[in-house]
C-alpha positions in Angstrom: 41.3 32.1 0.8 41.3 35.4 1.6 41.2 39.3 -0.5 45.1 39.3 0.1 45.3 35.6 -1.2 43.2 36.2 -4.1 45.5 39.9 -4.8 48.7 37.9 -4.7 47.3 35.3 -7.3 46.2 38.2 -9.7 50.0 39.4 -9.2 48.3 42.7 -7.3 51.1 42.5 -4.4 51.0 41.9 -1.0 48.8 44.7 0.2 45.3 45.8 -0.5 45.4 49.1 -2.6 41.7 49.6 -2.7 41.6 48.8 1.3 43.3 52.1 2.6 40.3 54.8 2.3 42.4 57.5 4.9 45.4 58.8 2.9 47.2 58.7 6.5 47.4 55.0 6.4 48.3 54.5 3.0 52.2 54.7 2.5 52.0 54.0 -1.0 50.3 57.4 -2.2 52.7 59.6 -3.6 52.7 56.5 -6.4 49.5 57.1 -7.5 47.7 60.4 -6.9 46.5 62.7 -9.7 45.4 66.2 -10.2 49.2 67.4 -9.8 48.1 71.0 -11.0 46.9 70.8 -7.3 50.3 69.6 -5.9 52.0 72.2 -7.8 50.2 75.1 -5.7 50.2 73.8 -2.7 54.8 73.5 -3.1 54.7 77.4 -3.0 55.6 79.1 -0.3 52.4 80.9 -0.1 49.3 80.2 2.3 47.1 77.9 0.0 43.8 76.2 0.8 42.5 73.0 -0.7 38.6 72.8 -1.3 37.5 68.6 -1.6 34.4 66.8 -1.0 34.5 64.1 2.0 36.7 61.7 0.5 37.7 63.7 -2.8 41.5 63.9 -1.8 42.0 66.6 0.6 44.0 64.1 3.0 45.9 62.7 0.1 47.5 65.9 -1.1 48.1 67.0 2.5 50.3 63.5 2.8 51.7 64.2 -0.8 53.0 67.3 0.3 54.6 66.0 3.8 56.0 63.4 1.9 57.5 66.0 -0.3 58.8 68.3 2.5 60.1 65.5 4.6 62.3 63.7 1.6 63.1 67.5 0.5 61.9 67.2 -3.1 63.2 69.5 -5.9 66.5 70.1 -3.4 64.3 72.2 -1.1 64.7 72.4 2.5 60.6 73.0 3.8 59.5 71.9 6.9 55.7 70.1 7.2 54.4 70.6 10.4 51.1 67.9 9.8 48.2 69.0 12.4 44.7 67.4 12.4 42.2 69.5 13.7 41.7 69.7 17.3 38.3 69.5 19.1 36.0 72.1 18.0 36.2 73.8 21.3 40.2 75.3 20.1 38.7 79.0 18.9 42.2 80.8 20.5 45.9 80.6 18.9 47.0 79.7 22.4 44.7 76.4 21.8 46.1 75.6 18.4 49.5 76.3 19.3 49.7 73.4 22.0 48.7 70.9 19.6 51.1 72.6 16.9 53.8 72.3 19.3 53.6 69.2 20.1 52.9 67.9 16.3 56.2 70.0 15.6 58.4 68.4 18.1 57.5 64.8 16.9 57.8 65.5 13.0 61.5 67.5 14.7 62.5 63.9 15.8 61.2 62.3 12.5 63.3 64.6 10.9 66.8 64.3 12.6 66.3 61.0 13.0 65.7 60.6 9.2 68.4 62.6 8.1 71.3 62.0 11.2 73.4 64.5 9.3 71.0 67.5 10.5 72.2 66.7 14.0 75.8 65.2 13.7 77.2 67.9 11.7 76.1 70.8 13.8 77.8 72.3 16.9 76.8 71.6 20.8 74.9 74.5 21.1 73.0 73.8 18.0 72.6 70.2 19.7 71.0 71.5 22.8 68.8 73.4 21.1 67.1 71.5 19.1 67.0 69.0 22.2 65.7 72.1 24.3 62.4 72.4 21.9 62.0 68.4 21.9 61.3 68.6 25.7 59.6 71.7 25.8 56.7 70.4 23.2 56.6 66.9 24.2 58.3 65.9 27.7 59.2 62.7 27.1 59.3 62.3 23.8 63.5 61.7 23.4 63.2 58.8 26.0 59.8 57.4 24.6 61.6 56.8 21.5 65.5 56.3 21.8 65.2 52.5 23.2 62.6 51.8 20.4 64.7 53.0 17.7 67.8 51.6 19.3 66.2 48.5 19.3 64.6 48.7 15.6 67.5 50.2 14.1 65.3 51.8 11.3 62.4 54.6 11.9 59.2 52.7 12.2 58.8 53.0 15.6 58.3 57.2 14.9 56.3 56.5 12.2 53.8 53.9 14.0 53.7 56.8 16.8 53.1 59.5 14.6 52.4 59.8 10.8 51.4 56.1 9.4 52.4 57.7 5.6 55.9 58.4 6.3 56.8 54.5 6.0 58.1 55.0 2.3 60.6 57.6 2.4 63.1 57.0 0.2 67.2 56.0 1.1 66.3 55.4 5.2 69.0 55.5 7.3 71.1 53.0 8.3 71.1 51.4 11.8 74.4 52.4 12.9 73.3 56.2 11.8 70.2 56.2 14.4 72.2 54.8 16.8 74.4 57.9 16.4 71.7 60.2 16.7 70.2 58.0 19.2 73.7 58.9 21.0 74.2 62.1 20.6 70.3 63.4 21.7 70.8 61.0 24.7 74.3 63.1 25.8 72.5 66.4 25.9 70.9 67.1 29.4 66.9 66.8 29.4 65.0 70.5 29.4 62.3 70.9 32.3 61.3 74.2 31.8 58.3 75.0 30.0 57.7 78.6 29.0 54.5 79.8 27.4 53.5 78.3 23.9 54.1 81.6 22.3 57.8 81.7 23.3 58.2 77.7 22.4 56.6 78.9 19.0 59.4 81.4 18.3 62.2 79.1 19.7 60.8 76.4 17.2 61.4 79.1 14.2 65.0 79.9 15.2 65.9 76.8 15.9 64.1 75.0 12.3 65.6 78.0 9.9 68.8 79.4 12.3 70.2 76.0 13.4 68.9 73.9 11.0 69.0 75.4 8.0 65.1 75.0 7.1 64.1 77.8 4.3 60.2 77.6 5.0 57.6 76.0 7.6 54.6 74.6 6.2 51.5 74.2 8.8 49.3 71.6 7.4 46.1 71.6 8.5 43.7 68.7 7.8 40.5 67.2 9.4 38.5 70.2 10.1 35.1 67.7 8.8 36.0 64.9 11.0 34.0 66.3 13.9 30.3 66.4 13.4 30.5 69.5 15.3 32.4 71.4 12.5 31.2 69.1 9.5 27.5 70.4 9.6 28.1 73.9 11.2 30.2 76.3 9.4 30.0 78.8 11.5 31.5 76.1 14.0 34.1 75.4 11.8 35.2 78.9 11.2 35.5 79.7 14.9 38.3 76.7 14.8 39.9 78.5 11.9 40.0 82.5 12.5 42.9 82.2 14.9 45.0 80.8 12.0 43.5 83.1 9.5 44.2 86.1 11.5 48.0 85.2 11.8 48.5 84.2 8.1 49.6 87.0 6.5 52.1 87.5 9.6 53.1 83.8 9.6 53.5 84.1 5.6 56.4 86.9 6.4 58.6 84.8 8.4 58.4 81.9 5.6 56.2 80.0 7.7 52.9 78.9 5.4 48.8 77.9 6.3 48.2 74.8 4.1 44.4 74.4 4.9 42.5 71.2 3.5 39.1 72.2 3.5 35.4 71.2 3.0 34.2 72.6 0.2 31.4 73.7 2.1 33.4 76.8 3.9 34.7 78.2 0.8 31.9 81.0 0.6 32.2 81.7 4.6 36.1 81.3 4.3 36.1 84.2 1.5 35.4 87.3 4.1 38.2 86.2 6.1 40.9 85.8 3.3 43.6 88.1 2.7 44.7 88.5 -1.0 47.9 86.2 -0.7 45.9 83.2 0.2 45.6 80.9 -3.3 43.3 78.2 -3.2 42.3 75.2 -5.6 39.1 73.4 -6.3 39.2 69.4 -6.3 36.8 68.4 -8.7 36.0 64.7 -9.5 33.7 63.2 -12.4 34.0 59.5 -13.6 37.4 59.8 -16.0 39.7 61.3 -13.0 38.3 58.9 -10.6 39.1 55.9 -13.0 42.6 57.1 -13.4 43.0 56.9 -9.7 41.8 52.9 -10.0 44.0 52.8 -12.6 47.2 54.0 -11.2 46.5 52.7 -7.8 47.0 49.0 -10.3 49.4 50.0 -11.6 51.5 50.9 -8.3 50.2 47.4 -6.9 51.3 45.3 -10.7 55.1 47.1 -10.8 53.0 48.7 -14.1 51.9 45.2 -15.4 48.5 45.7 -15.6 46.5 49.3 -15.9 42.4 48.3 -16.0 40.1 46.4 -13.9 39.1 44.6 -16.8 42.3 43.2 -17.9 42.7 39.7 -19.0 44.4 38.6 -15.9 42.0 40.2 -13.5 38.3 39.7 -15.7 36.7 37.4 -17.9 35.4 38.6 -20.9 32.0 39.0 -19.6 33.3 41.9 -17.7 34.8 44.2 -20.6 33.2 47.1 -19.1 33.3 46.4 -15.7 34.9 49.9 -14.4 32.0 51.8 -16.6 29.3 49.9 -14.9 31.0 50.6 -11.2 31.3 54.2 -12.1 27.0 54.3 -13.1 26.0 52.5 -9.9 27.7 55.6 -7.8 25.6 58.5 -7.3 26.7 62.1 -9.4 29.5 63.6 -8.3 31.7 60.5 -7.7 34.6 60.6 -4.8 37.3 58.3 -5.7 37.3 56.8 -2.1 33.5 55.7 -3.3 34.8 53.5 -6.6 37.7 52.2 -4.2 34.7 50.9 -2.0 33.1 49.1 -4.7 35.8 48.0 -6.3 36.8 46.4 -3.0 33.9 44.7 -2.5 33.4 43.2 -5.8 36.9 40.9 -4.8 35.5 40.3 -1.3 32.0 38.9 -3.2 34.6 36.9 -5.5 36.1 35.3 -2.6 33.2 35.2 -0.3 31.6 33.3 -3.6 34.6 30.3 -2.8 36.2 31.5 -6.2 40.1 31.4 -5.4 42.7 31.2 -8.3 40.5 32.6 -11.1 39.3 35.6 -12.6 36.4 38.1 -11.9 32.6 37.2 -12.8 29.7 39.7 -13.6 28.1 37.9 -10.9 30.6 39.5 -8.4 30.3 42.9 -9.9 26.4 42.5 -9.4 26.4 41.5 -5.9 29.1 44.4 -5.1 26.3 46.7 -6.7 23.7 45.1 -5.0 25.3 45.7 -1.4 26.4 49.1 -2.4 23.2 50.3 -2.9 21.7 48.8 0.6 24.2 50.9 2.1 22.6 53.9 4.5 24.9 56.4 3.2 27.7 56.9 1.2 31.5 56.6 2.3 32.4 59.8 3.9 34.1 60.7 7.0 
């Protein structure tokens, strides 16, 4: 018997929700993320940055807010543009603007692809354009894909090539409505040319809010502390930024929007570059918020049956306070990502123990601490 043996008998689903520690991978998210005063910044049209420890959420409100843009939430019409950080070496617009580009055209596909009527009901010329900045950003891309989705007849074969997190949006499309689209991109002649990324870049804009009826552009950038490089040198890490910075305010009057997810290490150097329209907010974490995350992340996985580790179903008695006693054995200033480690090992000591269809023991919550604390360092990218 395995964890997902052991989750199914406890009625906790068919996936792990304390497994998926990069909000990327985790579909199920948007179900159970907190600190929505957060959200409610960032679905401004405004640049906004996000300040987060390593593994305090910063990745899980940028894939709140793609989710939000790409199932258009509130009846808006915003375009995400999701862009991890390139190598630390990108210090130029021209270097951020490939990678941007290319990011752009796949989430383009996602989109029409998503939504068929964004294609089908617009002209020929309208068509070839947005066929024109497919090619242009990503040769290849239209052909990579049509025979896969053809085949599939739903979108996972752009999601699996491009954003894990956008497998639950809501009413998909049907097969015979890819196929359609699949059709109609496959009539248009292929575009070789390539001009330079800064023309490509304007073409995107006109095509997103003239042709397709996109209000606002959101540029989502994430993973600026995945690279050792930037994580422990700030003055690294702003180099990769500036370019963006400088073109913010200009960017911010043609609707299109910085959406930075940020170390909260760069706030003070990130302060002399900011322009008065850029809002930020601080993620802060102490032991009630990141028990509300456990807690909703059960409740997602039950269908709202049960809330609390120590529940009747999941604990025996001997483990009334068994979240409280996770929560002291983490180090100040608690991550949620840290408690979803421990929690995950306490059920992996529970099965490794040969316990199958019964309940949790202290003894499992001991040995979880136990190997917790031999750890070298704490869970952070």
């Amino acid at each position: 018997m395995g964890v997902l043996d052991w989750l199914r008998w406890a009625n906790l689903g068919d996936s792990n929700p304390f497994e998926a520690l990069e909000a990327g991978s985790d579909p199920e998210l948007s179900r159970y993320l907190v600190r929505h005063d957060v959200f409610d910044l960032l679905w401004q049209d405004q640049p906004t940055i996000v300040y987060a420890p390593a593994g305090g959420g910063k990745s899980a409100f940028r894939v709140r807010l793609s989710w939000a843009c790409r199932v258009g939430e509130d009846g808006r019409q915003v375009f995400a543009i999701p862009y991890i950080a390139p190598e630390p070496d990108a210090t130029t617009l021209e270097e951020h603007l490939e990678p941007i580009l290319s990011n752009a055209a796949r989430e383009l596909l996602l989109m029409v692809v998503y939504r068929p009527e964004r294609l089908l009901d617009i002209g020929p010329e309208g068509r070839q354009s947005v066929r024109r900045v497919l090619d242009q950003n990503d040769p290849g891309l239209v052909a990579r894909f049509l025979t896969q989705l053809r085949r599939a007849g739903e979108l996972t074969p752009l999601v699996e090539g491009h954003d894990a997190s956008a497998a639950r949006l809501t009413d998909p499309p049907e097969p015979d409505a890819i196929e359609a689209v699949c059709d109609a991109l496959d009539e248009l002649p292929e575009s070789r040319d390539v001009p330079p990324a800064g023309e490509r870049f304007e073409s995107l804009l006109k095509v997103l809010g003239g042709v397709l009826g996109f209000t606002s552009v959101y540029l989502l950038l994430d993973g600026i502390d995945a690279w050792v490089e930037t994580r422990h040198d700030a003055q690294r890490a702003m180099a990769v930024l500036t370019p963006l910075l400088r073109q913010s305010e200009a960017w911010a009057a043609r609707s299109v929007y910085l959406k930075l997810f940020l170390p909260q290490e760069l706030r003070k150097p990130l302060s002399r570059e900011l322009t008065k329209d850029v809002k930020s907010a601080i993620i802060r974490w102490d032991s009630s918020s990141c028990a509300e995350v456990l807690h909703r992340r059960l409740l997602a996985a039950s269908g709202g049956r049960i809330g609390r580790l120590n529940a009747p179903s999941l604990s025996t008695p001997g483990l009334v306070e068994v979240e409280e006693e996770l929560l002291r054995a983490i180090p100040p200033s608690p991550t949620p990502r840290e408690l979803l480690v421990l929690v995950n090992r306490v059920i992996e000591e529970h099965v490794r123990a040969g316990s199958q269809e019964s309940r949790l023991e202290p003894q499992d919550v001991q040995a979880a601490i136990r190997w917790y604390r031999r750890q070298p360092r704490r869970f952070s990218p």
